[in-house]
N, C-alpha and C positions, 0 to 999 in steps of 0.2 A: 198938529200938522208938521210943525216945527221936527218933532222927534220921530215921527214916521218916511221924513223927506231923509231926518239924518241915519236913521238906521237901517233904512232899504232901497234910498234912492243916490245910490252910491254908484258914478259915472264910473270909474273904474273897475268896477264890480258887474255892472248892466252892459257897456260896452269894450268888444276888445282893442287891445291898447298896442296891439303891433298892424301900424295900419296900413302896411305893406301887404298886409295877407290879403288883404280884401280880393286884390286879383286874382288871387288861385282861387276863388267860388265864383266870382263875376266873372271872370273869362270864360270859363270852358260853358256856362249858360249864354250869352251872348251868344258864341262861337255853336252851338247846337240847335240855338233855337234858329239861326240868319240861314245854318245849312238846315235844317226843315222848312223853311219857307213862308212858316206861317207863327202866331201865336194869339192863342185863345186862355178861354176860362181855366180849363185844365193847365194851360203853362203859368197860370196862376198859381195854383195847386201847388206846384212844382217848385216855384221861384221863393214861396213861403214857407213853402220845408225843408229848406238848402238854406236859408238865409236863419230858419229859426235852431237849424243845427250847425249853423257856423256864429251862432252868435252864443248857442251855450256851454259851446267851449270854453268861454271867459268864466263864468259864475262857477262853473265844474272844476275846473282849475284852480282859482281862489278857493276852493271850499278844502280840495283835496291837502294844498298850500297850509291850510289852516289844521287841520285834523295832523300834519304830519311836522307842525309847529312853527312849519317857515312863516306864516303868518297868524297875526293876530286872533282869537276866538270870537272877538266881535263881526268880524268879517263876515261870519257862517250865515246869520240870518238873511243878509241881502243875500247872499249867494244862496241860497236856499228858495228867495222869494222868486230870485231870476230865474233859476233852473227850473221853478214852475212856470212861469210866464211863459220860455222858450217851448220849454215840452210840451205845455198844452196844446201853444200855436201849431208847434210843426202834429203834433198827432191830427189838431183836426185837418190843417192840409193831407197828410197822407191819406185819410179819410176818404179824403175828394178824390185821390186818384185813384185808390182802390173803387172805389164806388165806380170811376169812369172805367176802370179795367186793367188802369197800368201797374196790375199786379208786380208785373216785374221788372219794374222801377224799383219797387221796395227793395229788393233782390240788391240793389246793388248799392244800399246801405251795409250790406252786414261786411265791406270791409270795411269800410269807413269805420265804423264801430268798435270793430278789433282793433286798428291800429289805435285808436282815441283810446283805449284800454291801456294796452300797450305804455302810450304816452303818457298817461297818470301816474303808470306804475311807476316811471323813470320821476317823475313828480316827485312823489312820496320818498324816493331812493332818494334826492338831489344831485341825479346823473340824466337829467334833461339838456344841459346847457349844450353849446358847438356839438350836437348831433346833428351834422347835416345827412347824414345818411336816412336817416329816423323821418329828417325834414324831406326830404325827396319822395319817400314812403306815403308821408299822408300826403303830398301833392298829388300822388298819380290816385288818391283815393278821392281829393277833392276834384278832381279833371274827371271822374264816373259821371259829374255833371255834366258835361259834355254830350255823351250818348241816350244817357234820361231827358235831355233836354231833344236833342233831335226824335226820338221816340214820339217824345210828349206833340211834338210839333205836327211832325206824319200822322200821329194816328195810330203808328206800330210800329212793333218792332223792323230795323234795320241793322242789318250788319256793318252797313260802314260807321254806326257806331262806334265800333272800337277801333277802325281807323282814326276816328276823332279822339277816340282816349288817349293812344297812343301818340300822336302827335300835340296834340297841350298836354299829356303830363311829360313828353321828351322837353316842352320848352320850357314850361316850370321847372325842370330837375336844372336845368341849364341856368336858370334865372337865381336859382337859389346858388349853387356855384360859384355865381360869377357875384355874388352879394359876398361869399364868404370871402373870395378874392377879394375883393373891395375891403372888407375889413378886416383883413391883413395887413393891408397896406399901412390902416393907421398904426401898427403894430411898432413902423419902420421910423428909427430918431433919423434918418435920411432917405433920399432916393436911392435905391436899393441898384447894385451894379445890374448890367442888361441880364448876366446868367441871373441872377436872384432872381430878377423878375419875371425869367421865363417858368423858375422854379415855382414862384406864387401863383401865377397862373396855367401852369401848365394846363390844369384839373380843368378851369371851366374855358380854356382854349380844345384842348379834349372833345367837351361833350356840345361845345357850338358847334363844331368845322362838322364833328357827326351828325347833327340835325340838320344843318346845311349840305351837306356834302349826301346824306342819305335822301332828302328831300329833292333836290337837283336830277339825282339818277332814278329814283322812283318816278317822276315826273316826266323824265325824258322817256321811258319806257311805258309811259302811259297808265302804272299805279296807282300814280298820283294825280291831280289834276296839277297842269302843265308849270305853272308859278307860283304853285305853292311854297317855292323854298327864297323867295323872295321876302317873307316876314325872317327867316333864321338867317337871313344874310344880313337882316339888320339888326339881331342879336347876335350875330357874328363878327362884327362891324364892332360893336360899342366894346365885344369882351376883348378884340387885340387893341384897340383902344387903350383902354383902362389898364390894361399886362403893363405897356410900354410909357403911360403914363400916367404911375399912382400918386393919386393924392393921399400923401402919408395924414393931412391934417383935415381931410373930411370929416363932416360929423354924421353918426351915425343916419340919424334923420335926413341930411341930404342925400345921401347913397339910397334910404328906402324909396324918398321921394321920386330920386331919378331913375330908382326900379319898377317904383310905376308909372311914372310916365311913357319908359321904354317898352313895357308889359302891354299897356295901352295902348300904343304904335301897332304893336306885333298885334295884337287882337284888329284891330280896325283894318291892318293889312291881311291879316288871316281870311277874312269877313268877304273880303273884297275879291281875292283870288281863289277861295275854294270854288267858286261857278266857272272862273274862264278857263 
């Protein structure tokens, strides 16, 4: 038992270890399923083959890590046993939705897929690290949750699905930004003069004011539903915040942690506004 726990049941290995991400797959299903109205058997389906391809990401990872020498060759078999575990789960989930008919649900796995590709290969290169460009890319691929999820909810297909893509992957691209801001900051042996710090955040002062600022006049023109832009003004809120007040000595963990809490916010207020 002893040596089956030590060579396959490796928490690091089984679960992933950056637990800031969780929000980019749990938002944009939350936020799909509350705007469909309902959730059944089938959002079953759904929520277990999103969660079993967000969770084998980790063992894929480690495996690739391992083949391309950054890690150790013991590694391979729990990574191996997971990437069974995860793939069999989520296949027989898809299963279920194919069977119920959300053929084209599946549909919108195959970017998802590419970019995960994509991301390996940068893996194996050891030119994965501070690509936040790369990071914004598969956010708006894990925000496809969003529209599978309001589908799944209705019954069928909707087009304001991709109103919902577009709008949680513009807040994820924002969220991630404004994280890289943040850990720049620790970069800094002082408080950085005001120009510096307009410099470090310019980027994710940028792309809040536009989600804000987009979401505002959409809504007023009746696009959007009318308060919708009331979640990005409180991610708009935190990022001049943060510009004008960096903690050069945060630690990494508490920036993720205060990234999900504020992600969490924005989701529970998204939730709330997209009906009035």
């Amino acid at each position: 038992m002893n040596t089956f726990k030590e060579k396959y049941l490796r928490k690091y290995i089984a679960m992933p270890q950056d637990h800031g991400s969780w929000v980019f797959i749990l938002s944009p299903l939350f936020i799909g399923f509350f705007a469909g109205g309902q959730f059944s058997i089938v959002g079953i389906y759904l929520v277990v083959a999103a969660m079993g391809a967000f969770f084998i990401r980790q063992p894929v990872t480690i495996a690739v890590k391992a083949y391309a020498g950054r890690r150790p060759r013991t590694d391979l078999p729990a990574a191996r046993f997971w990437m069974l575990i995860y793939g069999f789960i989520s296949f027989i989930a898809l299963l279920g939705l194919a069977s119920r008919g959300f053929v084209e649900v599946l549909y919108l796995a195959v970017p998802g897929i590419a970019i995960f590709v994509w991301y390996l290969a940068l893996i194996s290169k050891r030119t994965e690290r501070k690509q936040a460009g790369l990071e914004i890319i598969a956010s708006g691929a894990l925000a496809l949750a969003a529209p599978a999820a309001l589908w799944v909810a209705k019954g069928s297909y909707d087009a304001k699905g991709w109103v919902l893509w577009l709008l949680v992957w513009f807040q994820s691209a924002a969220s991630i930004v404004h994280a890289y801001m943040r850990l720049a900051h620790r970069t800094q042996a002082q408080i950085p003069a005001r120009s510096e710090q307009i410099q470090l955040g310019k980027r994710a002062m940028m792309y809040t004011s536009f989600n804000f600022i987009a979401t505002l006049l959409l809504g007023i023109l009746g696009w959007l539903p009318r308060f919708i832009f009331i979640p990005y003004l409180l991610q708009l809120l935190e990022t001049f915040w943060w510009t004008f007040n960096p903690a050069i000595k945060a630690k990494p963990t508490s920036v993720g942690f205060r990234q999900l809490a504020v992600s969490t916010f924005f989701t529970i207020l998204f939730i709330l506004f997209w009906e009035v």
